[in-house]
C-alpha angles and dihedrals in degrees: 000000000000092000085045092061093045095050093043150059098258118119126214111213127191138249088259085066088056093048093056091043089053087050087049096055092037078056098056099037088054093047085043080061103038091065096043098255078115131059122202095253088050092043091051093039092057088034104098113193108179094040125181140191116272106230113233128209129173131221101208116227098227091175092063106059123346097210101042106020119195116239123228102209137218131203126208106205120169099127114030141116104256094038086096093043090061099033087066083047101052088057098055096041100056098059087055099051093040083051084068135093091221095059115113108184096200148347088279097059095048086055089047093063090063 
């Protein structure tokens, strides 16, 4: 991966990055709460307090470019500060996308259709 990241277009940041991003969302849930779109509950459920970093990997897509490979990746999340966000989102979103006539829910559901 790391020769990957050296070959290739991909940009590592710093914490400090991080650390503005997590402001930024503190700023709009607060102002989310502050007009009333937020309850308290809500606002205390999305506020993360003891955030981490999410860990990144990457799955390379060998069958896109041998020399400079694009990378699927993949987050791990537990901990940080949006895994509540879309979680909540998550919620509300699902209803709404099962609700239409275009939603398959697995494979066997898409085998069933033929």
């Amino acid at each position: 991966m790391n020769n990957m990241l050296i070959k290739c277009s991909y940009l590592k940041v710093s914490k400090d990055y991080f650390g503005k991003s997590y402001k930024n969302i503190d700023m709009k849930l607060f102002e989310l709460f502050k007009s009333g779109s937020v309850n308290l509950e809500l606002f205390d459920f999305l506020t993360v307090e003891n955030r981490e970093l999410g860990q990144i990997f990457g799955i390379p897509k060998i069958h896109k470019d041998e020399k400079c490979s694009p990378i699927h990746p993949v987050v791990s999340r537990p901990k940080t500060k949006t895994v509540t966000i879309s979680s909540y989102l998550d919620e509300i979103l699902n209803h709404l996308v099962q609700s239409t006539e275009f939603y398959l829910k697995d494979s066997c559901d898409f085998f069933s259709l033929s």
